[in-house]
PDB file of N, CA, C, O and CB in Angstrom:
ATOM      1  N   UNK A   1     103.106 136.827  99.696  1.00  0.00           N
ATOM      2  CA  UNK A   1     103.186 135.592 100.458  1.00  0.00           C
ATOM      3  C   UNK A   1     102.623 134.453  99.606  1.00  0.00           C
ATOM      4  O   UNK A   1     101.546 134.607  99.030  1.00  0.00           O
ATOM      5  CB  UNK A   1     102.416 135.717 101.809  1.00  0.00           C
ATOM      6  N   UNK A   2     103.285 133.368  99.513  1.00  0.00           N
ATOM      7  CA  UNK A   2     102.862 132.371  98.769  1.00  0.00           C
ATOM      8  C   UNK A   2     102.210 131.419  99.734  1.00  0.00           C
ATOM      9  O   UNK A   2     102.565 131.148 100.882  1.00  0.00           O
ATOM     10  CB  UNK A   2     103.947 131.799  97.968  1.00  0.00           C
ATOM     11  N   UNK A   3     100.933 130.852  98.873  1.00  0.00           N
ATOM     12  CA  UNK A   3     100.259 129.974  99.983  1.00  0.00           C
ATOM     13  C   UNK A   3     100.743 128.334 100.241  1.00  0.00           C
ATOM     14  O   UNK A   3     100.981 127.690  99.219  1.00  0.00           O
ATOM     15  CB  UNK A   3      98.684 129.947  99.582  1.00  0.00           C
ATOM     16  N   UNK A   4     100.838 127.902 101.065  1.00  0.00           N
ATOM     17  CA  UNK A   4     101.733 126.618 101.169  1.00  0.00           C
ATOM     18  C   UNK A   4     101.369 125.416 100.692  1.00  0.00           C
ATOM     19  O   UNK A   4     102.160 124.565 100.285  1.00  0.00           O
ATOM     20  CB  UNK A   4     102.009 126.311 102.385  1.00  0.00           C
ATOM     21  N   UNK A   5      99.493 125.254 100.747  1.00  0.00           N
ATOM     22  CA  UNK A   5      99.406 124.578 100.002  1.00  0.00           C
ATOM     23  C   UNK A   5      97.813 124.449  99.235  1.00  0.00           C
ATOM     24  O   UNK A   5      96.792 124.680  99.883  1.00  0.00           O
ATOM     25  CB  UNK A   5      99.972 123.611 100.615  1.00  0.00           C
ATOM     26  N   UNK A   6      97.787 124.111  98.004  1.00  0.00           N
ATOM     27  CA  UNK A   6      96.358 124.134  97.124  1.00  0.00           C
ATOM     28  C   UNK A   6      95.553 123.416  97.995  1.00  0.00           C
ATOM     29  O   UNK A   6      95.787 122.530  98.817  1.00  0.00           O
ATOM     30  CB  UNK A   6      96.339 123.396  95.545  1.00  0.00           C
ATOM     31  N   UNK A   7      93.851 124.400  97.381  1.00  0.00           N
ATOM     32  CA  UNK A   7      92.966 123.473  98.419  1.00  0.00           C
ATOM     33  C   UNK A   7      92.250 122.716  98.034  1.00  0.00           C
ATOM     34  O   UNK A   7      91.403 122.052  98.630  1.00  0.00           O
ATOM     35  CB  UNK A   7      92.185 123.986  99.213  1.00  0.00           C
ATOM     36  N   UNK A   8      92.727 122.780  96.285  1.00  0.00           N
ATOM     37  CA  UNK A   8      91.856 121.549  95.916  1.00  0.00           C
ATOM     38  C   UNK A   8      92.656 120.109  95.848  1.00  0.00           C
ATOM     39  O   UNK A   8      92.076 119.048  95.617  1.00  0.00           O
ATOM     40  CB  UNK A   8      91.190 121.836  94.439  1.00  0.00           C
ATOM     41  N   UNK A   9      94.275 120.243  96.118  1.00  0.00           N
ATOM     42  CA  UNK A   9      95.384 119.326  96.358  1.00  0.00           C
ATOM     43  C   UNK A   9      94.518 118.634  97.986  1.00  0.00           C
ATOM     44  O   UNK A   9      94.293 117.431  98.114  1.00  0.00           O
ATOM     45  CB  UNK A   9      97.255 120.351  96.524  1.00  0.00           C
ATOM     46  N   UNK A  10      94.154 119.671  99.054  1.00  0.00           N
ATOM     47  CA  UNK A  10      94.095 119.289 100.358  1.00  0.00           C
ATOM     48  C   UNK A  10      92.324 118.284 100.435  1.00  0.00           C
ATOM     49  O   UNK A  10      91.860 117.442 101.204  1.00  0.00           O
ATOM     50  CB  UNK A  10      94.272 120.959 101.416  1.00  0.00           C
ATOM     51  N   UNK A  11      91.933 118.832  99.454  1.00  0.00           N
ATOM     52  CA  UNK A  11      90.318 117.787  99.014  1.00  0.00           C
ATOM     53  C   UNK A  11      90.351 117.097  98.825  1.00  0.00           C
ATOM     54  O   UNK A  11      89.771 116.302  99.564  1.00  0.00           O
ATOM     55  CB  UNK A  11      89.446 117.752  98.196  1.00  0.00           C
ATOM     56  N   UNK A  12      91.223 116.462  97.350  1.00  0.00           N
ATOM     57  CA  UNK A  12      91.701 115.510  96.866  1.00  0.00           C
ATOM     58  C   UNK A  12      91.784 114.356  97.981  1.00  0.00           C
ATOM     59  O   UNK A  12      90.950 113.480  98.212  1.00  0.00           O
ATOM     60  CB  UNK A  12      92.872 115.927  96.264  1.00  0.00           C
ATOM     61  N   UNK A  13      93.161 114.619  98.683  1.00  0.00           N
ATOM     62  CA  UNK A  13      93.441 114.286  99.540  1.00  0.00           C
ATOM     63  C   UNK A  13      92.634 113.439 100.665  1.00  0.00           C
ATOM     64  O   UNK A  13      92.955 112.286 100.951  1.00  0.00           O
ATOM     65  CB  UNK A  13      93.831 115.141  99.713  1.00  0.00           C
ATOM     66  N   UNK A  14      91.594 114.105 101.250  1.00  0.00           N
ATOM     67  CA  UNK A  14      90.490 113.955 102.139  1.00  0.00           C
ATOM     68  C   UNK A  14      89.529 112.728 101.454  1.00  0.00           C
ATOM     69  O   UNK A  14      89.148 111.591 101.734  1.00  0.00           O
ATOM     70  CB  UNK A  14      89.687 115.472 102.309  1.00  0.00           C
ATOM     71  N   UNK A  15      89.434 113.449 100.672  1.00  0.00           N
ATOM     72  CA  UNK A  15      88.585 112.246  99.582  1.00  0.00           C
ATOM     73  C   UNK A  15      89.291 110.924  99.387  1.00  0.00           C
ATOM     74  O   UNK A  15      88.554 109.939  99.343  1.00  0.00           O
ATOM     75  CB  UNK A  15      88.425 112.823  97.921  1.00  0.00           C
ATOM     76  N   UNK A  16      90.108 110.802  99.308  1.00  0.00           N
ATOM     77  CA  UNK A  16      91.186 109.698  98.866  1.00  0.00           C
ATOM     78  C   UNK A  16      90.866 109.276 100.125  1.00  0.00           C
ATOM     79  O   UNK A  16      90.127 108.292 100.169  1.00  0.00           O
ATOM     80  CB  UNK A  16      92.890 110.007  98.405  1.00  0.00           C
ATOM     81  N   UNK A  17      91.297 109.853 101.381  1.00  0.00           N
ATOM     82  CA  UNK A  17      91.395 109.104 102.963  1.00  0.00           C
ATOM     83  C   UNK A  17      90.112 108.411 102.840  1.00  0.00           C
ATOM     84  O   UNK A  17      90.119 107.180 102.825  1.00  0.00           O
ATOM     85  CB  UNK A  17      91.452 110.229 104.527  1.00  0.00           C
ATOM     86  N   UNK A  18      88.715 109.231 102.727  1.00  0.00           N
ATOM     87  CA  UNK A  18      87.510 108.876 103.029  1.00  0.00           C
ATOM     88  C   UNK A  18      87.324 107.775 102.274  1.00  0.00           C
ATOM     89  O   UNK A  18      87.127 106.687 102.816  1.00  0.00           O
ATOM     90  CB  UNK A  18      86.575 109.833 102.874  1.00  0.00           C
ATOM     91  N   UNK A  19      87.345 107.848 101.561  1.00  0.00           N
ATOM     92  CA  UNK A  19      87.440 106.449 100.518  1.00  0.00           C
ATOM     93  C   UNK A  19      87.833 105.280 100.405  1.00  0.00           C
ATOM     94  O   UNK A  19      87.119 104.364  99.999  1.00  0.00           O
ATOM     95  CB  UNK A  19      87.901 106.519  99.732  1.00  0.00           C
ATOM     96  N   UNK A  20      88.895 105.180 100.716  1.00  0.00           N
ATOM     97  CA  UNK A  20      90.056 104.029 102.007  1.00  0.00           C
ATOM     98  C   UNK A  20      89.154 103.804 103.297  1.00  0.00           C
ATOM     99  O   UNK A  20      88.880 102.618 103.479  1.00  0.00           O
ATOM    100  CB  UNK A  20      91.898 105.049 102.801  1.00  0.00           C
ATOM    101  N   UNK A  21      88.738 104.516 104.044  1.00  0.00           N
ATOM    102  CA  UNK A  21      88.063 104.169 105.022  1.00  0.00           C
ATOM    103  C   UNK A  21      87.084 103.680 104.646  1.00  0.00           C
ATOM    104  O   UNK A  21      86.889 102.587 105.178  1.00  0.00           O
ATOM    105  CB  UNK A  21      87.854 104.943 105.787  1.00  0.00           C
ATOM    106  N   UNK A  22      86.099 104.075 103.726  1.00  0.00           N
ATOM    107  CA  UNK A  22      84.970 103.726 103.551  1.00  0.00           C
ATOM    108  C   UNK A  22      84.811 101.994 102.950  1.00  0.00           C
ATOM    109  O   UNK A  22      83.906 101.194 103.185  1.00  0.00           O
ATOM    110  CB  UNK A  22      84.470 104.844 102.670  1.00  0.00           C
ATOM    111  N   UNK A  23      86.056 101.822 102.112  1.00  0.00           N
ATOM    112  CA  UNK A  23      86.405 100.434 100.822  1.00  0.00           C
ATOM    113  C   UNK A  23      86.782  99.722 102.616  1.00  0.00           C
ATOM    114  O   UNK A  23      85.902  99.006 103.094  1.00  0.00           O
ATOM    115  CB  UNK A  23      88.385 100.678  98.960  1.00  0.00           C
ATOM    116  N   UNK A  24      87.486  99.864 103.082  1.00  0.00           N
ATOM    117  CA  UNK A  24      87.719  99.415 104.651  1.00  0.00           C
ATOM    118  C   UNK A  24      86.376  98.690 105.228  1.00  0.00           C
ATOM    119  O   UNK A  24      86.008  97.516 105.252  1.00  0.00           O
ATOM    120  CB  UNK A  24      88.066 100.858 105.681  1.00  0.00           C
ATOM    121  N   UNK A  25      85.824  99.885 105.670  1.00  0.00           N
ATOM    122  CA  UNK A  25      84.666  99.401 106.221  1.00  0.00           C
ATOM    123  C   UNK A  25      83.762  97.981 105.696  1.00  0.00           C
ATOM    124  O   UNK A  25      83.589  96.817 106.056  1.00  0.00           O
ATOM    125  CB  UNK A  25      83.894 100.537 106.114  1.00  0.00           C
ATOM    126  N   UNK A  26      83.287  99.004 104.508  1.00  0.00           N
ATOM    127  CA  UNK A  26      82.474  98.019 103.769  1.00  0.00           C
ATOM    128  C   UNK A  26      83.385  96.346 103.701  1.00  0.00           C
ATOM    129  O   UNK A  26      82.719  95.310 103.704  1.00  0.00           O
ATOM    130  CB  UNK A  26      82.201  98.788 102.070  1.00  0.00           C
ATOM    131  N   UNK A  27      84.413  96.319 103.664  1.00  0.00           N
ATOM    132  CA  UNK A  27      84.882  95.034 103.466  1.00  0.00           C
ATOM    133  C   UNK A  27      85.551  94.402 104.804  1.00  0.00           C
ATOM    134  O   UNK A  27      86.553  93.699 104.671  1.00  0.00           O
ATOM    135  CB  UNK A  27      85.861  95.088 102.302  1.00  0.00           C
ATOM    136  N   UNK A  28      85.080  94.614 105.917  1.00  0.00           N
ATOM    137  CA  UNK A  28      85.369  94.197 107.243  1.00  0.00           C
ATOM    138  C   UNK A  28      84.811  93.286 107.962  1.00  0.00           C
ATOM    139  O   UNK A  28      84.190  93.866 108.852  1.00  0.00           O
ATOM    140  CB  UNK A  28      85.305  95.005 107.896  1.00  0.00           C
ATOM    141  N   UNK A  29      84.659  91.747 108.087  1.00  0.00           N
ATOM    142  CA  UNK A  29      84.047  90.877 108.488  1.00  0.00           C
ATOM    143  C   UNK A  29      82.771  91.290 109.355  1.00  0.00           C
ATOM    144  O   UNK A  29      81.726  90.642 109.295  1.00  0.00           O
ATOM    145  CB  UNK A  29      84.924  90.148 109.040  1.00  0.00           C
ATOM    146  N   UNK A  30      82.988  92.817 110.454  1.00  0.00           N
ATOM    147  CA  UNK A  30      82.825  92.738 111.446  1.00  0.00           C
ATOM    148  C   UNK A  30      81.301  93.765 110.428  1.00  0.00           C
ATOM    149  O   UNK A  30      80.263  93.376 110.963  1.00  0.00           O
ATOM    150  CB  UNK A  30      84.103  93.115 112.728  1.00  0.00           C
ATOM    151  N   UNK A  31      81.009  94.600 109.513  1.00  0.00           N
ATOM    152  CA  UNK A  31      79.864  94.925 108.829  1.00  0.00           C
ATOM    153  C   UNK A  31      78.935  93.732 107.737  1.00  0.00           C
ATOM    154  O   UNK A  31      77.769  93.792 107.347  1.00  0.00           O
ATOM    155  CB  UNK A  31      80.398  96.114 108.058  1.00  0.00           C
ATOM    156  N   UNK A  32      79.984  92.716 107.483  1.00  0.00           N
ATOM    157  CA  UNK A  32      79.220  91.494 107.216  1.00  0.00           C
ATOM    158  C   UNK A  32      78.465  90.865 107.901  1.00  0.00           C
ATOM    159  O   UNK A  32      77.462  90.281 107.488  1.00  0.00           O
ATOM    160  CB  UNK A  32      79.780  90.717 106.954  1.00  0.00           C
ATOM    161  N   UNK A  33      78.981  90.922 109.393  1.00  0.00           N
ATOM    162  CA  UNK A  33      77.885  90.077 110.084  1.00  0.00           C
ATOM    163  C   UNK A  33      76.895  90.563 110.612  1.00  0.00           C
ATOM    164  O   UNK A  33      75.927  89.920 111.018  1.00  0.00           O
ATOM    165  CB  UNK A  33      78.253  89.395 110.988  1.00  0.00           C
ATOM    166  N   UNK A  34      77.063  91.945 110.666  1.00  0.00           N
ATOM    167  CA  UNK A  34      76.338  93.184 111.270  1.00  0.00           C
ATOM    168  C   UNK A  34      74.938  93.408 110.134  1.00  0.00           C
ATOM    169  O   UNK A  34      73.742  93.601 110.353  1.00  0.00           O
ATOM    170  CB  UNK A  34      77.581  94.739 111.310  1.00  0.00           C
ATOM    171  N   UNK A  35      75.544  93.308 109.167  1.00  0.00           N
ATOM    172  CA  UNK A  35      74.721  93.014 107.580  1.00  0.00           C
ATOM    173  C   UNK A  35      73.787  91.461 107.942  1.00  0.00           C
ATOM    174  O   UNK A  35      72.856  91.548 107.141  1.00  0.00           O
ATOM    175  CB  UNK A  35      76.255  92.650 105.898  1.00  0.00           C
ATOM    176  N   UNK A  36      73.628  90.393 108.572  1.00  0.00           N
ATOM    177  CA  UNK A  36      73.649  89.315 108.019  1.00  0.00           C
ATOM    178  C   UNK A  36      74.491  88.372 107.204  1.00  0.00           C
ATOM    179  O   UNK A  36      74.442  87.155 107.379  1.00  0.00           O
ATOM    180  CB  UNK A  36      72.997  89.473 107.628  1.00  0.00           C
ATOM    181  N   UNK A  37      75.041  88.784 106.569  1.00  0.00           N
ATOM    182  CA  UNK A  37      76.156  88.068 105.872  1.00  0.00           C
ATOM    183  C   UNK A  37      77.605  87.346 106.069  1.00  0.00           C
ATOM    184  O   UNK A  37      78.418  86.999 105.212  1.00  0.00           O
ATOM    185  CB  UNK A  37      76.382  88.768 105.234  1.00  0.00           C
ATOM    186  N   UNK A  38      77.659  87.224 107.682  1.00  0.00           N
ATOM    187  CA  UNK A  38      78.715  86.317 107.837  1.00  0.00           C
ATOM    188  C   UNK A  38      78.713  84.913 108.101  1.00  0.00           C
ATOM    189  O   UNK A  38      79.721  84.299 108.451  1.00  0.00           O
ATOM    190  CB  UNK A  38      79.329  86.724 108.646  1.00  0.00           C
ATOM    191  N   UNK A  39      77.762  84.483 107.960  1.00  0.00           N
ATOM    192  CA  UNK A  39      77.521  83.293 107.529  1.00  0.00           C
ATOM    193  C   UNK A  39      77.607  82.472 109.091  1.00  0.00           C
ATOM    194  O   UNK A  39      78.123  81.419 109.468  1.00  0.00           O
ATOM    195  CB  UNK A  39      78.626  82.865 106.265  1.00  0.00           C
ATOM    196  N   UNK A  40      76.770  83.617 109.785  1.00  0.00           N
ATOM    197  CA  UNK A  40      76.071  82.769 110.989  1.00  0.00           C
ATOM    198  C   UNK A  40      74.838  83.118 111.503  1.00  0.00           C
ATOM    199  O   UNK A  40      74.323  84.211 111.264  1.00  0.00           O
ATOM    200  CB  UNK A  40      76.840  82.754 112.146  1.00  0.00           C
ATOM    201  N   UNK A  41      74.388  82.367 112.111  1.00  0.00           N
ATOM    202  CA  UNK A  41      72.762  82.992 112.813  1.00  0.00           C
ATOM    203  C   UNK A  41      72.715  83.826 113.357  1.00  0.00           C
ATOM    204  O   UNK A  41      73.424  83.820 114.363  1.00  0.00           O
ATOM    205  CB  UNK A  41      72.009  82.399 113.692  1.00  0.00           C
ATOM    206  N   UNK A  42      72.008  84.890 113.131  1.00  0.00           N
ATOM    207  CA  UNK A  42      72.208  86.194 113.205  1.00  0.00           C
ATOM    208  C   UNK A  42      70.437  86.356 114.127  1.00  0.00           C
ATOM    209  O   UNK A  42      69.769  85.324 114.056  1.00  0.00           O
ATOM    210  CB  UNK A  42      72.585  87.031 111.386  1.00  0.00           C
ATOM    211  N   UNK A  43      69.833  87.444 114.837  1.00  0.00           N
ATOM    212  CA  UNK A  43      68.564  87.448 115.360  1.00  0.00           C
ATOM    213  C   UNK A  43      67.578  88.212 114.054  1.00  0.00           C
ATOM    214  O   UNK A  43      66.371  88.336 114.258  1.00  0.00           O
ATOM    215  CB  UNK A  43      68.611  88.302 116.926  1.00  0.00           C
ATOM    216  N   UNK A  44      68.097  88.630 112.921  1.00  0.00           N
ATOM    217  CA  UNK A  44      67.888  88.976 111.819  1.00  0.00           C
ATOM    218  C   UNK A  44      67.103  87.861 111.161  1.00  0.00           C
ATOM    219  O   UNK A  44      65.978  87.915 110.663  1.00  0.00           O
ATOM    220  CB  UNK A  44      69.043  89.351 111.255  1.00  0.00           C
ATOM    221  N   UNK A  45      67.985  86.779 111.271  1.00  0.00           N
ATOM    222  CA  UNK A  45      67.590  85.800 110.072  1.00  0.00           C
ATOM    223  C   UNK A  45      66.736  84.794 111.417  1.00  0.00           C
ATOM    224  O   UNK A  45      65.810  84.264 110.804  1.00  0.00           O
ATOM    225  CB  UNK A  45      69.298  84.881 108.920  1.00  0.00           C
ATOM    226  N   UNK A  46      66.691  84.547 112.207  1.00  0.00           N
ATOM    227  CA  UNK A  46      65.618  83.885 113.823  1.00  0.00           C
ATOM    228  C   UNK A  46      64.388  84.115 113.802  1.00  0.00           C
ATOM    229  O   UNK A  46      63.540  83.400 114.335  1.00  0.00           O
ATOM    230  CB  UNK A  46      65.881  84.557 115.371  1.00  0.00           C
ATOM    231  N   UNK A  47      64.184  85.108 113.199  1.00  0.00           N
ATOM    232  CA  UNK A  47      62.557  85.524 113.241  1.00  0.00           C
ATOM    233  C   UNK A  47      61.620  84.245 113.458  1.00  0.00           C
ATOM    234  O   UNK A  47      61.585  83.614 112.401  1.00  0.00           O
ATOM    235  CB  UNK A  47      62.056  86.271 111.708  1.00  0.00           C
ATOM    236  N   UNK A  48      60.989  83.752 114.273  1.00  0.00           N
ATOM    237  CA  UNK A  48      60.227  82.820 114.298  1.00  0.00           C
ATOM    238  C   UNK A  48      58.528  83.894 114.001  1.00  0.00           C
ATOM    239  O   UNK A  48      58.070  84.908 114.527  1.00  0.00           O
ATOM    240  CB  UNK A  48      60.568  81.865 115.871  1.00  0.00           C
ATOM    241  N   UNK A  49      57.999  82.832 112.742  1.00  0.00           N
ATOM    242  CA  UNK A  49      56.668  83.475 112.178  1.00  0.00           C
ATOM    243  C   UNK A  49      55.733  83.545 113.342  1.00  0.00           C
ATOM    244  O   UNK A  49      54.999  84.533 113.374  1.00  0.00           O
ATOM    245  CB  UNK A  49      55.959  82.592 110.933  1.00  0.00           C
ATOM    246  N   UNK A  50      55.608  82.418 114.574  1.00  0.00           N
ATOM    247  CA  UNK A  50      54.426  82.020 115.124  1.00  0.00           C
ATOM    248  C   UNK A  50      54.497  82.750 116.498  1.00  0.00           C
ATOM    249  O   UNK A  50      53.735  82.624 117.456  1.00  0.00           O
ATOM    250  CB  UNK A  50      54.269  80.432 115.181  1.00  0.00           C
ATOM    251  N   UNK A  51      55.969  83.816 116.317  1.00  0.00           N
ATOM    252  CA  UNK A  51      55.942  84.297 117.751  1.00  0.00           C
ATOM    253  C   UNK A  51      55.156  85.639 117.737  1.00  0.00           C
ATOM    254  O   UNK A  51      54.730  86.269 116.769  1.00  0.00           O
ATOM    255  CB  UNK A  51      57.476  84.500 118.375  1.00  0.00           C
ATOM    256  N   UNK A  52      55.087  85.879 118.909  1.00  0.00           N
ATOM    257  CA  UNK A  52      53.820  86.960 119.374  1.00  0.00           C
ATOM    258  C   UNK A  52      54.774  89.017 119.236  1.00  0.00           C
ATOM    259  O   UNK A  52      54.296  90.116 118.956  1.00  0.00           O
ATOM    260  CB  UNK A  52      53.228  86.306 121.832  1.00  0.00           C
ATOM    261  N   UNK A  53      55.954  88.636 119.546  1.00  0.00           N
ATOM    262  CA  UNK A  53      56.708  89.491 119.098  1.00  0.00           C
ATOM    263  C   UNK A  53      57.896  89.651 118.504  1.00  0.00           C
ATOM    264  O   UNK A  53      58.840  88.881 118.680  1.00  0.00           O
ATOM    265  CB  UNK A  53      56.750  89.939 119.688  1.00  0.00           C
ATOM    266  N   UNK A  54      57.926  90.912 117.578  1.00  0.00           N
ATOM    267  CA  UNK A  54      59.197  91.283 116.259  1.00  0.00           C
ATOM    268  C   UNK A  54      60.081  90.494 116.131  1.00  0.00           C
ATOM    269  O   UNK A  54      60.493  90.025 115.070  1.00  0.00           O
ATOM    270  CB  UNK A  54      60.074  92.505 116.355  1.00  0.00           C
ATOM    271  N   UNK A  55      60.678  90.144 117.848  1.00  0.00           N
ATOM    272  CA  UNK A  55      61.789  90.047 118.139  1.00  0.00           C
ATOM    273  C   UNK A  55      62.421  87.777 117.880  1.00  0.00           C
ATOM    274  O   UNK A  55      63.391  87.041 117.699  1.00  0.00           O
ATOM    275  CB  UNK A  55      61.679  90.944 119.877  1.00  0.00           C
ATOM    276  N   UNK A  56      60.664  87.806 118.107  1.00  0.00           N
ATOM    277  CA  UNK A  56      60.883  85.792 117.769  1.00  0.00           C
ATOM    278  C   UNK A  56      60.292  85.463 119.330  1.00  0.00           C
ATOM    279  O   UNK A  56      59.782  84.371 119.580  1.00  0.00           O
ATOM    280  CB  UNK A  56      63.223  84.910 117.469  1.00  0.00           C
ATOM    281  N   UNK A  57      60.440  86.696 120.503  1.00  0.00           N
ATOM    282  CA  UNK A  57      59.780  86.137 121.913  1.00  0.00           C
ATOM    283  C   UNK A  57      59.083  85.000 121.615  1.00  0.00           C
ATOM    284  O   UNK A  57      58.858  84.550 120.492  1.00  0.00           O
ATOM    285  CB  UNK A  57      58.749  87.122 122.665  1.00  0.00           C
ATOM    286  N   UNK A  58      58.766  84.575 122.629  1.00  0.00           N
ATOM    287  CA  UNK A  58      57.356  83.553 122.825  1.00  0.00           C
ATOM    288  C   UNK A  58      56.537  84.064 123.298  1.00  0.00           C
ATOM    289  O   UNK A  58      56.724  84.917 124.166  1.00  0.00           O
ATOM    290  CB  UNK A  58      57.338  82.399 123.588  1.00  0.00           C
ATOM    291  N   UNK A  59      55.386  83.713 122.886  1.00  0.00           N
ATOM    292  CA  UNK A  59      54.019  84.274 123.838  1.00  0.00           C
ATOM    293  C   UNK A  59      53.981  83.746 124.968  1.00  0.00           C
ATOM    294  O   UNK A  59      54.324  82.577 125.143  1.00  0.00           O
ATOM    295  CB  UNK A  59      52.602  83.999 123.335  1.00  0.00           C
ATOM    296  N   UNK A  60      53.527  84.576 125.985  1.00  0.00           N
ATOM    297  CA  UNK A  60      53.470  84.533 127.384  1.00  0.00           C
ATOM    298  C   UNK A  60      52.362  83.257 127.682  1.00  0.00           C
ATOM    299  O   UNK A  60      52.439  82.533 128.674  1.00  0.00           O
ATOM    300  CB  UNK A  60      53.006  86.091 128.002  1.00  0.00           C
ATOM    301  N   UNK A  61      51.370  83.141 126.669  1.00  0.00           N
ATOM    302  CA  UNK A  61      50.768  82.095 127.043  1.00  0.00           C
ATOM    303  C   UNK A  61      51.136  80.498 126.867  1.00  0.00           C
ATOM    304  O   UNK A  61      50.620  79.504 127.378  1.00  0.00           O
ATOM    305  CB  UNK A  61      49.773  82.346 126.565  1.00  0.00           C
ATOM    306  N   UNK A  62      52.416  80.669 125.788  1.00  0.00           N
ATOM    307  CA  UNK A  62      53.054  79.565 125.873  1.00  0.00           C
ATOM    308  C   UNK A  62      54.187  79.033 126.489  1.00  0.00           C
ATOM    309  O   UNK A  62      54.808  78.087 126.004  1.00  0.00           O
ATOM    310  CB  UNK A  62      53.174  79.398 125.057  1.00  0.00           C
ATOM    311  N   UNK A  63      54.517  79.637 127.624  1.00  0.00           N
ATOM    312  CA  UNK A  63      55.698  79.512 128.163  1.00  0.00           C
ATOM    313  C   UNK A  63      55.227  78.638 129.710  1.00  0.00           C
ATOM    314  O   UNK A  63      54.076  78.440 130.099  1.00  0.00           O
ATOM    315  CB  UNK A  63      56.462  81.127 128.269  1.00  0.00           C
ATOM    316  N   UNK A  64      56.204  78.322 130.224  1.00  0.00           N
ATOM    317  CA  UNK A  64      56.032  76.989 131.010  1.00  0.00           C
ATOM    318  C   UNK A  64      56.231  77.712 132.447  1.00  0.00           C
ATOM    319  O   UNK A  64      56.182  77.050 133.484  1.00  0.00           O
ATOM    320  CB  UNK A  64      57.274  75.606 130.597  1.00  0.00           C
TER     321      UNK A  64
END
């Protein structure tokens, strides 16, 4: 019985797909902005230094 098809032909292959997906990804507006890098205000780049938490909150004692 002959086998139908090589399995290092069927790797190849896989690899090639993954690779395409991956050159995809990486170059998709939608991981640029996810990155910082789409060239809008992002809560990444907001960080306010003087806030009380990670996130830029305000402190509870300064709020109205």
């Amino acid at each position: 019985m002959q086998v139908a098809y090589k399995r290092y032909r069927v790797m190849l292959v896989l690899v090639a797909i993954l690779g395409l997906v991956l050159v995809d990804h990486l170059q998709s507006p939608t991981f640029a902005f996810n990155m910082g890098n789409g060239n809008v205000e992002t809560t990444l780049n907001q960080r306010d230094s003087t806030a009380c938490a990670p996130c830029g909150a305000p402190c509870p004692s300064s709020r109205d």
